[in-house]
N, C-alpha and C positions, 0 to 999 in steps of 0.2 A: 684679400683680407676678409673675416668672417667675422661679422661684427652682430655679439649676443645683446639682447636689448635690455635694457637696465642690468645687466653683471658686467660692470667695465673689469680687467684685469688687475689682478693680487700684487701688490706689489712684494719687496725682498722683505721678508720679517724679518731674518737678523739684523738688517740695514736699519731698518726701522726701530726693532727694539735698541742698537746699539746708539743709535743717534737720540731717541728717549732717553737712553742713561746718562749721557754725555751733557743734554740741555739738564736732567733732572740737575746732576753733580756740578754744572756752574751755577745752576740757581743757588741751588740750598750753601755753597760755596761761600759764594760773594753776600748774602744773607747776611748767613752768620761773621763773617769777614766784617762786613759793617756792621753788626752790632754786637760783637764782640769789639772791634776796635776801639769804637767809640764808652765802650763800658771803661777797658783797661787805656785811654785815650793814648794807643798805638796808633800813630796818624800812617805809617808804612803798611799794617794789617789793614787803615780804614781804605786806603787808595786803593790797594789789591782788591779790596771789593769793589770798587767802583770800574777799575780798568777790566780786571775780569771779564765779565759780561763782553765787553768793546772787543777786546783781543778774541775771546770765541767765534763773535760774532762774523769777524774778518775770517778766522782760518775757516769756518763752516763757509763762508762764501767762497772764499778759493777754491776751496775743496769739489766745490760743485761747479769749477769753472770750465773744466775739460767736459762732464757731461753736456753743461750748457753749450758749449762750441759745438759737441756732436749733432745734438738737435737742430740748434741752427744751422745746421748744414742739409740738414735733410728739406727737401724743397714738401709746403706743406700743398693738403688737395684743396683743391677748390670744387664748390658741389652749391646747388641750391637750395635752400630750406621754405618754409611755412612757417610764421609765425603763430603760434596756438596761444600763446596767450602771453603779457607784457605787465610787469610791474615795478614803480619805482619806490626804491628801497632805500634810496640817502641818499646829501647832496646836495638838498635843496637850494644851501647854500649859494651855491656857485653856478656859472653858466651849464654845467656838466651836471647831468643825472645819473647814480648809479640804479640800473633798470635791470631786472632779472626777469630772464628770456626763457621760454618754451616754447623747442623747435622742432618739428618734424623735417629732419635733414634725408637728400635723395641724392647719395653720390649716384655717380653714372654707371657703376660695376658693383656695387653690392646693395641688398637692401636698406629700405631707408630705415630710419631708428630715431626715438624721441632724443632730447637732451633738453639739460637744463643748465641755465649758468649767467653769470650777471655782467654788463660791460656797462662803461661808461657813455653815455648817449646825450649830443649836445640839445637844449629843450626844444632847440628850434628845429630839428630834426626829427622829433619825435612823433610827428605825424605821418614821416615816413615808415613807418611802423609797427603799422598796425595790425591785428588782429585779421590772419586772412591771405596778408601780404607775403609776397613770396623776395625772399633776399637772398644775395650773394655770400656764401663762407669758407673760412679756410678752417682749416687742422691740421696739425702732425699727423702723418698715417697710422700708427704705433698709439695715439690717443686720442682715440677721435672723441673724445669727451670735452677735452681741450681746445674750445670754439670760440673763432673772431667771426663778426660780421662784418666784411668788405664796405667799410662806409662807398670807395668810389672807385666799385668795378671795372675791368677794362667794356669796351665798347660791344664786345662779342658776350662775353657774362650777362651784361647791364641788356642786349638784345634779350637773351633766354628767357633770362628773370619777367622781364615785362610778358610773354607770352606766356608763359610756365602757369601748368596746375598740378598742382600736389595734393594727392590723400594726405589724413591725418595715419601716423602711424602709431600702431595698438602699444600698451603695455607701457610701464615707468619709467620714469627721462632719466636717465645717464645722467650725475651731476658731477663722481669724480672716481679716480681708483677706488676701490675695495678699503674702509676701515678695518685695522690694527685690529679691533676688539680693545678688550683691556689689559695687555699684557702689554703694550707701550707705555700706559698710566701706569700699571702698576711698577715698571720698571724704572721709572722718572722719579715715583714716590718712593721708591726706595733708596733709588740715588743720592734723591734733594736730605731725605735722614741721615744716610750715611754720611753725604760729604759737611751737612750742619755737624752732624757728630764729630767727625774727625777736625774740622777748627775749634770746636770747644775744648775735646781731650786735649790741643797739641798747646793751647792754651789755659788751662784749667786751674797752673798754677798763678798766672796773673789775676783770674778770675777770683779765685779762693782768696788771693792777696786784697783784692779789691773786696772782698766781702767781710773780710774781717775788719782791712779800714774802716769801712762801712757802718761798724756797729760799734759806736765809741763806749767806755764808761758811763754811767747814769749820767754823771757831772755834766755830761757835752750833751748835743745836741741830737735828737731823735736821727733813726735809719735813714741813711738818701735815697735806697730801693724799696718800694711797697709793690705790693700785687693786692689786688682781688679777683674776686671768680663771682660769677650768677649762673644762672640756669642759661644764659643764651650766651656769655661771653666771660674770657678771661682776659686781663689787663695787670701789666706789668709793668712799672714805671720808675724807674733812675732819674738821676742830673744829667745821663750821656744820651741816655736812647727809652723811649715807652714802644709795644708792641700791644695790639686787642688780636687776640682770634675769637673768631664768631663761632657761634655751635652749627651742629646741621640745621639743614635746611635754610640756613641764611646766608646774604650776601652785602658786599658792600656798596651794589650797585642799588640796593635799597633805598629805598626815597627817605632822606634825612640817616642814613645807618652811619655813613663815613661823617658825615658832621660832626654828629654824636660823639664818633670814638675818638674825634681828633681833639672836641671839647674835654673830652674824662683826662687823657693825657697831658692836654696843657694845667691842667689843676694838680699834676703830681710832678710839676719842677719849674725851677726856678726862670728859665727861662723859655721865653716864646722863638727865638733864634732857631731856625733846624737849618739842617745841611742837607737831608734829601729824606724825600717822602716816598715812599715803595707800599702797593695796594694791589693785592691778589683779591679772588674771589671771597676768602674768610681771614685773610690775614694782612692789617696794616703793622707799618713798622718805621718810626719816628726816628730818627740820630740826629739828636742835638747839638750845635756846636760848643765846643768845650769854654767855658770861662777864660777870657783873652784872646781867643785864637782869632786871627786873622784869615777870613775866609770869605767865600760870599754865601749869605744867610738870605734864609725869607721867612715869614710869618706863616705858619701852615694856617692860619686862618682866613690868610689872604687868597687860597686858593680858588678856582672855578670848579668845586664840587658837584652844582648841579650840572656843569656840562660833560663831569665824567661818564656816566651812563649813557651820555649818547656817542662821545668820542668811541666807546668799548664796541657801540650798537656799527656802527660806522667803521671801525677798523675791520670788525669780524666781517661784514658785508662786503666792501668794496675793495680790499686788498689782497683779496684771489689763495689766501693762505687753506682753504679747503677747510673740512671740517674737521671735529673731535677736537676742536679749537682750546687753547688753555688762553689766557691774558695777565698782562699785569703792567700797573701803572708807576711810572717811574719819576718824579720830580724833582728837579736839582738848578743849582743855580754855576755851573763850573765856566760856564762862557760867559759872566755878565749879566746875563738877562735869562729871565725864568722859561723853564724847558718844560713842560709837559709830555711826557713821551708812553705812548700805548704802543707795548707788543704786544701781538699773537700768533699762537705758534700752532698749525694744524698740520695736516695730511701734507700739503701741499709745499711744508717745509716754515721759514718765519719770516713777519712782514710785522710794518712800525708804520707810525705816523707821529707827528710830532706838534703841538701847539702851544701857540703862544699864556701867557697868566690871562687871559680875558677865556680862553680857550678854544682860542679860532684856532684852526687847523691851517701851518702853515708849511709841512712837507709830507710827502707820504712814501712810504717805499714796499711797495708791492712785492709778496713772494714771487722768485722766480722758478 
């Protein structure tokens, strides 16, 4: 095996770009799915967006369940490394720290080679660990990027390690395959337009129907839909559903930005009820529950806004999804009790985590 030091190998582009267009065209999908439905209060359109997402989400894991079995079958190497240098990156929370590693690795048959990469390390471990220290690892042969530290080597390993001295090895740590570029973004973003486009047109006559309801005689009572626009954001608000997108260079991970735009929104309808709260980098989007409907509601003001930016901080870190990361926030109330859910989707395929309304982290499900 010939292993180049910082250029790990290219993965499939068609693969890649075909599975970008696949995640773009359920996003923008189920998007519009929800707020269209809830506009033209199609309760069949609004579910399709919500199950959507669920259903993809399953066959993409199927999908990848025979390569999964393949790897696993392959028996991984074990080799000793150098720790060059240790830092904890989230977690604090709990007995486990996620710690991102840089390691000068010396299999026995090829040269050694930097990497970098993050696990999860218990505190009271962490002094084993040190800067200097030489540990036990495994990898798949095929990605040697792909690195666990042997918390508890067999007895012959555990011998080496404790005698072992290692050079630091030259040049930038391997952290994962080779990025896409932007031809996987670009192919997402055209998807997510497309597939929003095509539920508006297939819908457009309900829509046009709902807009002319919309605008009664003088006699009756002002428009149920308003918009405005500023220099940094535009805002769209109904009775069924409001949406804010932000301009460039901003985001809603912004200290007080989502507050903001969930305050502007509840000012343009009549109700505080929503049915589920969905937050991208520049784009939130509100669906209100309809007048009577029997459903489970929560107060989007009730949310743990300040702990979204770290929940994002923490998903992208510890849940091994690689980089050129996208996210988004999804909350809903469909099991009883409120969900906070962060995906993100990188290199390395897509990974969730899931918190309670205070916004304690109480699942997490690592890319595989």
């Amino acid at each position: 095996m010939t292993i180049t030091t910082g250029a790990p190998p290219t993965r499939s582009t068609p693969a890649a770009v075909a599975s970008g267009f696949l995640t773009g065209g359920v996003i923008g999908a189920s998007l519009a799915a929800l707020v269209v439905g809830g506009i033209i209060e199609n309760a069949l359109l609004f579910v399709t967006g919500l199950v959507l997402p669920a259903v993809y989400g399953l066959l993409f894991f199927l999908a990848g369940a025979p390569r999964r079995a393949r790897e696993a079958a392959v028996a991984p190497r074990t080799a000793l490394a150098m720790v060059e240098s240790r830092e904890a990156v989230g977690g604090e929370s709990t007995s486990d720290v996620a710690v991102r590693f840089d390691l000068t690795v010396a299999p026995d048959d090829v040269p050694a080679y930097r990497v970098a990469f993050t696990q999860s390390i218990n505190v009271v471990d962490l002094a084993d660990y040190r800067p200097g220290g030489v540990v036990v690892v495994q990898y798949p042969p095929d990605r040697p990027w792909r690195l666990r530290i042997v918390k508890r080597p067999t007895p012959e390993w555990e011998e080496r390690a404790a005698g072992a001295r290692i050079d630091s090895a030259p040049g930038p740590a391997m952290v994962s395959e080779a990025p896409e570029g932007c031809a996987v973004g670009f192919v997402g973003l055209l998807a997510l337009l497309l597939a929003a486009g095509g539920v508006v047109l297939l819908f457009r006559a309900d829509l046009f129907d709902q807009n002319a309801s919309a605008h009664p005689p003088a006699a009756a009572t002002g428009p149920s839909v308003s918009s405005s626009t500023s220099s940094s954001s535009t805002t769209v608000v109904s009775s069924a559903s409001g949406t804010v997108t932000l301009g460039p260079n901003q985001s809603f991970l912004d200290e007080g930005e989502l507050r903001r735009a969930v305050s502007s929104l509840a000012k343009g309808t009549d109700t505080r009820a929503a049915l589920t709260v969905v937050v991208q980098e520049r784009l939130l989007s509100i669906v209100y529950a309809p007048t009577g409907a029997r459903a489970s509601t929560f107060d989007p003001d009730s949310l743990p806004y300040d702990r979204f930016p770290a929940l994002v901080k923490e998903a992208k870190s510890s849940l091994r999804a690689g980089s050129s990361q996208t996210w988004q926030i999804t909350v809903e109330r469909l099991t009883g009790s409120l969900t906070v859910r962060v995906g993100v989707t990188g290199t390395e395929g897509g990974a969730s985590l899931e918190a309670d309304a205070q916004g304690k982290v109480v699942r997490r499900t690592p890319a595989h």
